[in-house]
FINUVEX-886479 format. One record per atom (N, C-alpha, C, O): residue number from 1; residue in one letter; x, y, z. Coordinates in nm, 3 decimals. Example, Ala and Ser with C-alpha at 12.3 -4.5 7.8 and 13.67 -1.06 7.14 Angstrom:
  num  residu        x        y        z
    1       A    1.319   -0.569    0.780
    1       A    1.230   -0.450    0.780
    1       A    1.320   -0.330    0.780
    1       A    1.424   -0.332    0.846
    2       S    1.285   -0.225    0.708
    2       S    1.367   -0.106    0.714
    2       S    1.290    0.003    0.787
    2       S    1.341    0.114    0.804
***
This chain:
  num  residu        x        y        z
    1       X   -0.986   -0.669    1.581
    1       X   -1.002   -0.764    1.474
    1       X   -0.874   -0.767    1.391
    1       X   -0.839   -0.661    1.340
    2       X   -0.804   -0.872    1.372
    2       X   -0.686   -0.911    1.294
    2       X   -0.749   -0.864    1.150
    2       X   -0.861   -0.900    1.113
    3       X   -0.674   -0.790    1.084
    3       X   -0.688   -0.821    0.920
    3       X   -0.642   -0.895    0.833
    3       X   -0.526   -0.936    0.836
    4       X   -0.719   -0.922    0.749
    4       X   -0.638   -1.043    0.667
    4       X   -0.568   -0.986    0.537
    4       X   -0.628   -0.892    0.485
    5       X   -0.430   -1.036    0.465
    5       X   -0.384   -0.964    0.368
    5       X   -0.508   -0.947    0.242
    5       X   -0.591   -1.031    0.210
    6       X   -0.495   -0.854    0.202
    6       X   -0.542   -0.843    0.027
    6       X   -0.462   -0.896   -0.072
    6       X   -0.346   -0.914   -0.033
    7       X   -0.484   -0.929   -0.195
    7       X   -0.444   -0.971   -0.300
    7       X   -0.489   -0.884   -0.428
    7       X   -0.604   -0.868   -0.470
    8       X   -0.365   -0.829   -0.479
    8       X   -0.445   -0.731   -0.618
    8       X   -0.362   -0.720   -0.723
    8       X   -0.245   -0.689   -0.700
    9       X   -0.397   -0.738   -0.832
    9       X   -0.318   -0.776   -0.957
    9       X   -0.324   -0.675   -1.017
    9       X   -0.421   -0.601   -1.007
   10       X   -0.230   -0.652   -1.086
   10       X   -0.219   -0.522   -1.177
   10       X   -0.129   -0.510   -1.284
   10       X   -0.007   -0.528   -1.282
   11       X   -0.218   -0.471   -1.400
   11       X   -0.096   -0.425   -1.548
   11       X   -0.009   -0.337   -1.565
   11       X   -0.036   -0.217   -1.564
   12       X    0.138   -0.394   -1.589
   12       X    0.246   -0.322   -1.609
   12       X    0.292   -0.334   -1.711
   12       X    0.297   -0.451   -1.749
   13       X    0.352   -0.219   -1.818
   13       X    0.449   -0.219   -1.914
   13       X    0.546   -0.267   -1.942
   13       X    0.579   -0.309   -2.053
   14       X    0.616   -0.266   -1.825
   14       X    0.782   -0.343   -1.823
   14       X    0.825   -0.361   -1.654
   14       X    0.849   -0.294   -1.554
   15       X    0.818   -0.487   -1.696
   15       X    0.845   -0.615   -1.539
   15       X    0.993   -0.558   -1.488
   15       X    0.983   -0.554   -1.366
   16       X    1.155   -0.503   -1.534
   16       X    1.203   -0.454   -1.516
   16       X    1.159   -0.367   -1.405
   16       X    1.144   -0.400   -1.288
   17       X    1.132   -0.207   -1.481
   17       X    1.042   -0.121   -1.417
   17       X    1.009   -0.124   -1.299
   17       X    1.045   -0.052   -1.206
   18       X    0.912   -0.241   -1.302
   18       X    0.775   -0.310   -1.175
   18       X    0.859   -0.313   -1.087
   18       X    0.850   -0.228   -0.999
   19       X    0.963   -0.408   -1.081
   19       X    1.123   -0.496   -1.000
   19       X    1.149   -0.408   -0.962
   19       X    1.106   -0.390   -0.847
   20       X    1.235   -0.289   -1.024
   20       X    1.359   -0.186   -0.949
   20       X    1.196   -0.113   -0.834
   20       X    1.177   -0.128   -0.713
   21       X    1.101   -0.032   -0.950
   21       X    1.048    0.015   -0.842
   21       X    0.964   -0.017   -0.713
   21       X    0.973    0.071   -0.627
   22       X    0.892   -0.113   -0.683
   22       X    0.864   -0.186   -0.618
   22       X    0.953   -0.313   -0.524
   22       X    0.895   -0.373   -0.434
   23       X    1.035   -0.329   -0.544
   23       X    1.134   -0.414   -0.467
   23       X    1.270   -0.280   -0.460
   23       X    1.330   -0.282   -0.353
   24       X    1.299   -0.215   -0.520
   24       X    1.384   -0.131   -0.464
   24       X    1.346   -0.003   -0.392
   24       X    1.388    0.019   -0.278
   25       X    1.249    0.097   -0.472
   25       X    1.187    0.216   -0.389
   25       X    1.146    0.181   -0.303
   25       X    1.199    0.205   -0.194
   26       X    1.019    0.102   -0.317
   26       X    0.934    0.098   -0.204
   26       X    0.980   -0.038   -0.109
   26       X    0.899   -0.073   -0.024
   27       X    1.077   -0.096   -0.118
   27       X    1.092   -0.213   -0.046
   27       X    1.065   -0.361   -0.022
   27       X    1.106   -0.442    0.061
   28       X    0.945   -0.369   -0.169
   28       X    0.856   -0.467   -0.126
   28       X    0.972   -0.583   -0.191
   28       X    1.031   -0.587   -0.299
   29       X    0.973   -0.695   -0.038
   29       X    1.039   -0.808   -0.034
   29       X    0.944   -0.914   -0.224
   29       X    0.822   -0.921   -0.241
   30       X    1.020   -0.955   -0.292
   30       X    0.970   -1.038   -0.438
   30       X    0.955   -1.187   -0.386
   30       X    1.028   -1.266   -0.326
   31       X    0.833   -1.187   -0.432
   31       X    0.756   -1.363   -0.400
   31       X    0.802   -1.400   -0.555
   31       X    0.884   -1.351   -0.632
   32       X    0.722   -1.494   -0.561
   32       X    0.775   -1.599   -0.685
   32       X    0.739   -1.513   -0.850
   32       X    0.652   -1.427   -0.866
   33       X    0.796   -1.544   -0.914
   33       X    0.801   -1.502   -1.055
   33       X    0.785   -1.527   -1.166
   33       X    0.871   -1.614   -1.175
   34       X    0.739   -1.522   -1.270
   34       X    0.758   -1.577   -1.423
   34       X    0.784   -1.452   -1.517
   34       X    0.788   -1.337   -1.472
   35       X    0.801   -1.484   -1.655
   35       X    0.804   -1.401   -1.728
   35       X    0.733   -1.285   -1.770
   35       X    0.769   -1.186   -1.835
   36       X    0.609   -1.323   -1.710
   36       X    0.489   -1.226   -1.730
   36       X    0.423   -1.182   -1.608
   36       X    0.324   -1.110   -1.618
   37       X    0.465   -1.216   -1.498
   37       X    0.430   -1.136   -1.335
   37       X    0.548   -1.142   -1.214
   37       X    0.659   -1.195   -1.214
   38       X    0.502   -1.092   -1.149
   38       X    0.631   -1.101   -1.019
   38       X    0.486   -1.066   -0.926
   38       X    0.384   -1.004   -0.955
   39       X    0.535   -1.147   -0.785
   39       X    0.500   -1.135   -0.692
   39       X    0.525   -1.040   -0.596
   39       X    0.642   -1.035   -0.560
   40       X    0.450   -0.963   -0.546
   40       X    0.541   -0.847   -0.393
   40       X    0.491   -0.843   -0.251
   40       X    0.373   -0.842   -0.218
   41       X    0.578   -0.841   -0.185
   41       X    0.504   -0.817   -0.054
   41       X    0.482   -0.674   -0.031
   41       X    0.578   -0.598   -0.046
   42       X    0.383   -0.634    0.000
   42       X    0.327   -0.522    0.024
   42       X    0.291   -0.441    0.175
   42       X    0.194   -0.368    0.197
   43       X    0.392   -0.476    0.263
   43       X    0.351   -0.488    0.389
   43       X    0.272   -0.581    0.425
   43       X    0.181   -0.542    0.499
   44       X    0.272   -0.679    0.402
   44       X    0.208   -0.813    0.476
   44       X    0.095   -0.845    0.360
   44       X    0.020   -0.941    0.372
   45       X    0.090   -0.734    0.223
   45       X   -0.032   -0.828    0.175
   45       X    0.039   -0.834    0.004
   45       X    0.141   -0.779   -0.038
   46       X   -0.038   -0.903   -0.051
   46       X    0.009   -0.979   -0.195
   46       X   -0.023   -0.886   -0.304
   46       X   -0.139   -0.845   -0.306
   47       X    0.062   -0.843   -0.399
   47       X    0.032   -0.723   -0.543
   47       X    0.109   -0.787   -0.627
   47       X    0.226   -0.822   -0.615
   48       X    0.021   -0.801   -0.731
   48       X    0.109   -0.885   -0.887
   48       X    0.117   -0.826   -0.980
   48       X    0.020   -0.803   -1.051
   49       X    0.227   -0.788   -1.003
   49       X    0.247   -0.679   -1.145
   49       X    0.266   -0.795   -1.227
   49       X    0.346   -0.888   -1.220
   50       X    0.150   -0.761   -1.327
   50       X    0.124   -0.853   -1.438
   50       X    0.131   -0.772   -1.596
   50       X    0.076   -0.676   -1.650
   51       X    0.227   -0.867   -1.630
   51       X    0.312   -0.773   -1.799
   51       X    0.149   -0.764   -1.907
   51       X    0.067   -0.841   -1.957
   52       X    0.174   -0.622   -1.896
   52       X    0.012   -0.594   -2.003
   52       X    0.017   -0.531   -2.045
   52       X   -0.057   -0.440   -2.008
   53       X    0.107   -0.502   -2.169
   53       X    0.215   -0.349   -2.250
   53       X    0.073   -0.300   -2.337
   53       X    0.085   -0.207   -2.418
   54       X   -0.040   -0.356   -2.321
   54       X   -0.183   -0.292   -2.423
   54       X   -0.255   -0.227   -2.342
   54       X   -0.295   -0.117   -2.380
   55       X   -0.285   -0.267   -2.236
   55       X   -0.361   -0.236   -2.112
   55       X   -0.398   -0.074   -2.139
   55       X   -0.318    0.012   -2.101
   56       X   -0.480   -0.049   -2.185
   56       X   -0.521    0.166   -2.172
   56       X   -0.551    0.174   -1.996
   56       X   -0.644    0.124   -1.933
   57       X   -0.437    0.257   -1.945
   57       X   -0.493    0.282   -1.838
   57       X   -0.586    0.458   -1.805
   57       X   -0.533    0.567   -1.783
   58       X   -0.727    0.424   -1.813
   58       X   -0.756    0.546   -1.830
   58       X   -0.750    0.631   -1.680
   58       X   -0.762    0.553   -1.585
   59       X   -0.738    0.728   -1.653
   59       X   -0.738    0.790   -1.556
   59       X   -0.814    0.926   -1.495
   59       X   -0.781    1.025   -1.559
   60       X   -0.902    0.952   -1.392
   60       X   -0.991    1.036   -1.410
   60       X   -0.924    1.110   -1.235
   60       X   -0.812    1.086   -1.189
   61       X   -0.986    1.162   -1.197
   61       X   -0.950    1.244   -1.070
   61       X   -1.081    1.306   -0.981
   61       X   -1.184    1.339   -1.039
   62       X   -1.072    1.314   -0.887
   62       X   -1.236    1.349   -0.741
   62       X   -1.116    1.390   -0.698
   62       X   -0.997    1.361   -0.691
   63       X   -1.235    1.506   -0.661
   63       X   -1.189    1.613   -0.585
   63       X   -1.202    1.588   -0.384
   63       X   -1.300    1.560   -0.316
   64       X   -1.046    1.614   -0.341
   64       X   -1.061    1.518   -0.191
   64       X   -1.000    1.641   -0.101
   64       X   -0.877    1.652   -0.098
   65       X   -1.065    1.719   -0.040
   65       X   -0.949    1.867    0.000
   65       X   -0.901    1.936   -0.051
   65       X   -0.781    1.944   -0.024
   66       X   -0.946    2.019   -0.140
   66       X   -0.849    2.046   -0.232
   66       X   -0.746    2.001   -0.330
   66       X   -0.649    2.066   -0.367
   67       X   -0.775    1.900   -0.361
   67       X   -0.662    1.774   -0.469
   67       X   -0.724    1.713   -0.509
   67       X   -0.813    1.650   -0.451
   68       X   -0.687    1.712   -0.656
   68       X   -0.717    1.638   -0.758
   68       X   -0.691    1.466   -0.704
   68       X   -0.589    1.412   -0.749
   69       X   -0.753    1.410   -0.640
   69       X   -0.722    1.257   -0.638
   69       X   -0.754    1.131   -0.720
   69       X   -0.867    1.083   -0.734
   70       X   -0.603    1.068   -0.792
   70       X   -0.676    1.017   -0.944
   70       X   -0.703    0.886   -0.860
   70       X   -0.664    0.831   -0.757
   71       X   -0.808    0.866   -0.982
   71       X   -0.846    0.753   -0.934
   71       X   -0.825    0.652   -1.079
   71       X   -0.794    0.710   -1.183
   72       X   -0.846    0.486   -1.079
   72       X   -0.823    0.442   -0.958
   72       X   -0.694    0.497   -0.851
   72       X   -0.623    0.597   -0.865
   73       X   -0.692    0.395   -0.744
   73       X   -0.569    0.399   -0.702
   73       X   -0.595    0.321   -0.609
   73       X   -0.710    0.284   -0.585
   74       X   -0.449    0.270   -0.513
   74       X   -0.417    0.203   -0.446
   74       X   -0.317    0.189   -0.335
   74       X   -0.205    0.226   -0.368
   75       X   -0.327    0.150   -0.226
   75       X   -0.190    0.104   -0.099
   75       X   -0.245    0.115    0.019
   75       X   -0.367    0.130    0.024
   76       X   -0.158    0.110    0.152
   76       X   -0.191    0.103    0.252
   76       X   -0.154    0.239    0.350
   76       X   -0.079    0.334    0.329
   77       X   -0.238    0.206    0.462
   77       X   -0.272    0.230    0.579
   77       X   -0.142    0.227    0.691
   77       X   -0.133    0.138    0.775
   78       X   -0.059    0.319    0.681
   78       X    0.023    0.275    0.805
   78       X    0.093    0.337    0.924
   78       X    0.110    0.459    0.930
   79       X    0.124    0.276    0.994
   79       X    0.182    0.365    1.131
   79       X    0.230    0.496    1.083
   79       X    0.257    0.516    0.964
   80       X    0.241    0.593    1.186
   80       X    0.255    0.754    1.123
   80       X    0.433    0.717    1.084
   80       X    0.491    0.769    0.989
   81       X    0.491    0.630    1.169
   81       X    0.601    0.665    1.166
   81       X    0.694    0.566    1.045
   81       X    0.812    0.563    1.010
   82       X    0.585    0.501    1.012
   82       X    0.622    0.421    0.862
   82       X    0.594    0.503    0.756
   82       X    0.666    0.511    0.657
   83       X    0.492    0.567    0.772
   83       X    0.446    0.661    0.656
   83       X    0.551    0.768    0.651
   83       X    0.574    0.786    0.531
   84       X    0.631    0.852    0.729
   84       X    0.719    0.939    0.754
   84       X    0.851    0.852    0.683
   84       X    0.914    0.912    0.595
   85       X    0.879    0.759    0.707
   85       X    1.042    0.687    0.678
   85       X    0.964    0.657    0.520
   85       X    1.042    0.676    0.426
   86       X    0.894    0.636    0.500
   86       X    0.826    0.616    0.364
   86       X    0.823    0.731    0.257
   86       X    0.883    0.730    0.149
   87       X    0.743    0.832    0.307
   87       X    0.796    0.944    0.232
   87       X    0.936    1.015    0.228
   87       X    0.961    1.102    0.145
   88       X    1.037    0.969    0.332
   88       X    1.134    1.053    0.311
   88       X    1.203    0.952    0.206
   88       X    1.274    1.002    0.118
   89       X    1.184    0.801    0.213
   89       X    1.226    0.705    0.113
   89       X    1.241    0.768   -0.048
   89       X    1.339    0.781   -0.122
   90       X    1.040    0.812   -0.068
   90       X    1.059    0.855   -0.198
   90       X    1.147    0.925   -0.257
   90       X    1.223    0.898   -0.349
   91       X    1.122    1.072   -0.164
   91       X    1.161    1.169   -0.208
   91       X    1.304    1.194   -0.216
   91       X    1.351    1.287   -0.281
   92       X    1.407    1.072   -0.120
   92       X    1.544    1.025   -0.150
   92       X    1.613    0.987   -0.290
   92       X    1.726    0.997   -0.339
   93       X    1.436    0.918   -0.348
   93       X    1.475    0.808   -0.474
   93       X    1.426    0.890   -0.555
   93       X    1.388    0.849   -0.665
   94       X    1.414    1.040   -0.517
   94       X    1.345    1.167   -0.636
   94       X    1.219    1.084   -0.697
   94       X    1.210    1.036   -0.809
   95       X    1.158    1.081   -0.627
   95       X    0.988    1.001   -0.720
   95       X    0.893    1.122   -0.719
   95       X    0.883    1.203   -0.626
   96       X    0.837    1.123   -0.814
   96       X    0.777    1.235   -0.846
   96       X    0.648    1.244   -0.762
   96       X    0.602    1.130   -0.770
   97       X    0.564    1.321   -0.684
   97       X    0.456    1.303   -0.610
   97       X    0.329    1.358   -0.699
   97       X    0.357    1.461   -0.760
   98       X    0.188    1.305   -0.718
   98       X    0.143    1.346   -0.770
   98       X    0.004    1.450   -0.641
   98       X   -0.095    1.518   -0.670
   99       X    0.057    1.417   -0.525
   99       X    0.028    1.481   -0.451
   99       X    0.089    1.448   -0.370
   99       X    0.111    1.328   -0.355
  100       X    0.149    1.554   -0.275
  100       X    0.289    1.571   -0.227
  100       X    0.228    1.512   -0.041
  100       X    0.108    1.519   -0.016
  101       X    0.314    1.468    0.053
  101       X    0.277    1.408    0.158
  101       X    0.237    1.567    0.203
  101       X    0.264    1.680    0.163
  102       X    0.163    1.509    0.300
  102       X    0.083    1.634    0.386
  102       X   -0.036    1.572    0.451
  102       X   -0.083    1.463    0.418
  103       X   -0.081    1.650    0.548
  103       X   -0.209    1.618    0.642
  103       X   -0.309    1.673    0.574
  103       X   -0.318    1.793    0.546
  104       X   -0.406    1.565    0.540
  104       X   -0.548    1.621    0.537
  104       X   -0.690    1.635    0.659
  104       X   -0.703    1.565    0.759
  105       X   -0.771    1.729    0.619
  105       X   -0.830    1.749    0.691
  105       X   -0.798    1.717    0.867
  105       X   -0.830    1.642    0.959
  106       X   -0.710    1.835    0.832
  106       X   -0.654    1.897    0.969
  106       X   -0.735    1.930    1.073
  106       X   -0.845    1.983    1.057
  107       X   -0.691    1.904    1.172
  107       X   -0.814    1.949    1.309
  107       X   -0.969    1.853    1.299
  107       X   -1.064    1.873    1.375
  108       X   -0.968    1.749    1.189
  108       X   -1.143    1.733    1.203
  108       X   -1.088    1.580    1.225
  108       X   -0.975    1.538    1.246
  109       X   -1.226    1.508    1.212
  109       X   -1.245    1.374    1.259
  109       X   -1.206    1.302    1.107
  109       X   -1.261    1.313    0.998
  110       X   -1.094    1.226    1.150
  110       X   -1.008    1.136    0.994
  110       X   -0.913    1.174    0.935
  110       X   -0.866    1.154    0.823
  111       X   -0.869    1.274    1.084
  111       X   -0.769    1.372    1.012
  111       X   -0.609    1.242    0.963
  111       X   -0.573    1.144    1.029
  112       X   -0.555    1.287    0.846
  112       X   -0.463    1.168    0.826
  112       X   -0.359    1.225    0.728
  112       X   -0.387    1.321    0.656
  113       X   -0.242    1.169    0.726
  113       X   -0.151    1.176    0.644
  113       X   -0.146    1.121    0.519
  113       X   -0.181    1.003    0.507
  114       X   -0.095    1.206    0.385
  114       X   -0.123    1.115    0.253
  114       X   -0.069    1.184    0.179
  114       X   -0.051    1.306    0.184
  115       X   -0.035    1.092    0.087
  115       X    0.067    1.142   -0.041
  115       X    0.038    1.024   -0.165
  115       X    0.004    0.909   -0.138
  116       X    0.051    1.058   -0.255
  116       X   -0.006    0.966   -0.372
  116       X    0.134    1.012   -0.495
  116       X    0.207    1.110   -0.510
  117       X    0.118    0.903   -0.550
  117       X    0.243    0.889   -0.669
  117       X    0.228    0.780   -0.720
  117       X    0.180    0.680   -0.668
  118       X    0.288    0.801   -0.878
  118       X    0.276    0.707   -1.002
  118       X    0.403    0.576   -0.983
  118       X    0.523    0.600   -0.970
  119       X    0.352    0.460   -0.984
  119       X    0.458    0.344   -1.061
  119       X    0.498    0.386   -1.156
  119       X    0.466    0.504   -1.172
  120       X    0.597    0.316   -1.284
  120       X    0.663    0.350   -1.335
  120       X    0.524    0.313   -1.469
  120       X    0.534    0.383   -1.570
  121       X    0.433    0.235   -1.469
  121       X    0.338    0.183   -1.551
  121       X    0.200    0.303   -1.575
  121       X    0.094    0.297   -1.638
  122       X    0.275    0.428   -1.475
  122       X    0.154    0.494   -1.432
  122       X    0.004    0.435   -1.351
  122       X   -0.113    0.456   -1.381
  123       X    0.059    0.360   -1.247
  123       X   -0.086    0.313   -1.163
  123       X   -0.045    0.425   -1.025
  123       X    0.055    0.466   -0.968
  124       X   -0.153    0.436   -1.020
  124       X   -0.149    0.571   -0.891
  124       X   -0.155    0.491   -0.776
  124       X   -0.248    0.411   -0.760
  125       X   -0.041    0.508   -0.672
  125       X   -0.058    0.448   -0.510
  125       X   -0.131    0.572   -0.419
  125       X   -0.138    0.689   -0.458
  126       X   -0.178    0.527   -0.305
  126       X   -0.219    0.579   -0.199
  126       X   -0.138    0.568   -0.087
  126       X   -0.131    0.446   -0.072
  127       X   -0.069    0.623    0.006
  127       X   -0.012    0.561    0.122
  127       X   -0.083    0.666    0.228
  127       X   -0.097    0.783    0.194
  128       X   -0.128    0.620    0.353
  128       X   -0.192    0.692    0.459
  128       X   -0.122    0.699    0.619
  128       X   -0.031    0.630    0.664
  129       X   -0.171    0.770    0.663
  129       X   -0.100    0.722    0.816
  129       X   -0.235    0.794    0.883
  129       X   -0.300    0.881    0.825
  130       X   -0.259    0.754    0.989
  130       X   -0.396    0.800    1.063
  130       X   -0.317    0.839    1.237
  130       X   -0.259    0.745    1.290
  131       X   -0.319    0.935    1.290
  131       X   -0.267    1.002    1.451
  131       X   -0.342    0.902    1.553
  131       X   -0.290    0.845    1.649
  132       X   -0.471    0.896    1.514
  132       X   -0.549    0.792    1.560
  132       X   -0.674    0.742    1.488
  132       X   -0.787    0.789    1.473
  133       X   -0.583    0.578    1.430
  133       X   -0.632    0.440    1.346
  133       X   -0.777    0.454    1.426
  133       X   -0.853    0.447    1.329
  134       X   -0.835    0.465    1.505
  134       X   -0.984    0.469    1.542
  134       X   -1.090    0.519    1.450
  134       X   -1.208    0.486    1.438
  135       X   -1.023    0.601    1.391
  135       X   -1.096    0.731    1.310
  135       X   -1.071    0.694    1.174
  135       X   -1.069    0.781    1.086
  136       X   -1.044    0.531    1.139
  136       X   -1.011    0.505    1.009
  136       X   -1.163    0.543    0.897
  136       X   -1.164    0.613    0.796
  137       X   -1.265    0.477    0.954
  137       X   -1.364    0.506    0.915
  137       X   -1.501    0.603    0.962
  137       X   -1.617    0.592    0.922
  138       X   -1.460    0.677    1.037
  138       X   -1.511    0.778    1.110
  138       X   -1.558    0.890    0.943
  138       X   -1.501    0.904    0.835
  139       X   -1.676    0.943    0.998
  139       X   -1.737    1.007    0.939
  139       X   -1.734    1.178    1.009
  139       X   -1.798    1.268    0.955
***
């Protein structure tokens, strides 16, 4: 089954910020713009950092393996070997991890790669890589 992109909007402090980190760290190619959002490509799907300097972002954390995983949060799913050129990206551009890349649940069924870290607005990403995508939703 083809997937279709997502679309997800989100409040940022300073559109600057949003720009360098998101079009420079992480790569994402910039769709169209105004004063108060920018467009990104996100690996094939649509994220709008939208200027919202009031926005309380509250933040709570579930417990996922041993790690505090805050929630909300957000990103994608991707080849092991995107997720690998991805984390070595960050940790090039010194980005702080709020959980550092590593395999979870090792040896069992869903076993997957993941690392989580703050935008500059403090919104928490997710990035994953799965050995085998079969087991995306495997229990």
């Amino acid at each position: 089954m083809a997937l279709s992109p997502f679309h997800l909007a989100f409040p940022v402090d300073d559109l600057a910020a949003a720009r360098r980190f998101y079009g420079t760290v992480l790569g994402c190619p910039e769709g169209r713009s105004s004063e108060a959002w920018i467009d990104f490509d996100l690996y094939g799907h649509q994220i709008v950092a939208h200027l919202a300097p009031d926005q309380a972002r509250p933040k709570s954390h579930n417990a996922v393996d041993g790690h505090d995983v805050p929630v909300p949060h957000f990103g994608v799913v991707l080849p092991m070997d995107q997720w690998e050129a991805l984390a070595a990206r960050l940790k090039a551009a010194g980005t702080p991890f709020v959980i550092e890349p590593h395999i979870r649940f090792k040896g069992e069924v869903g076993e997957q790669a993941t690392m989580f870290f703050l935008d500059p607005a403090g919104t928490a990403l997710e990035f994953k890589a799965f050995a085998d995508l079969s087991q995306l939703f495997s229990k």
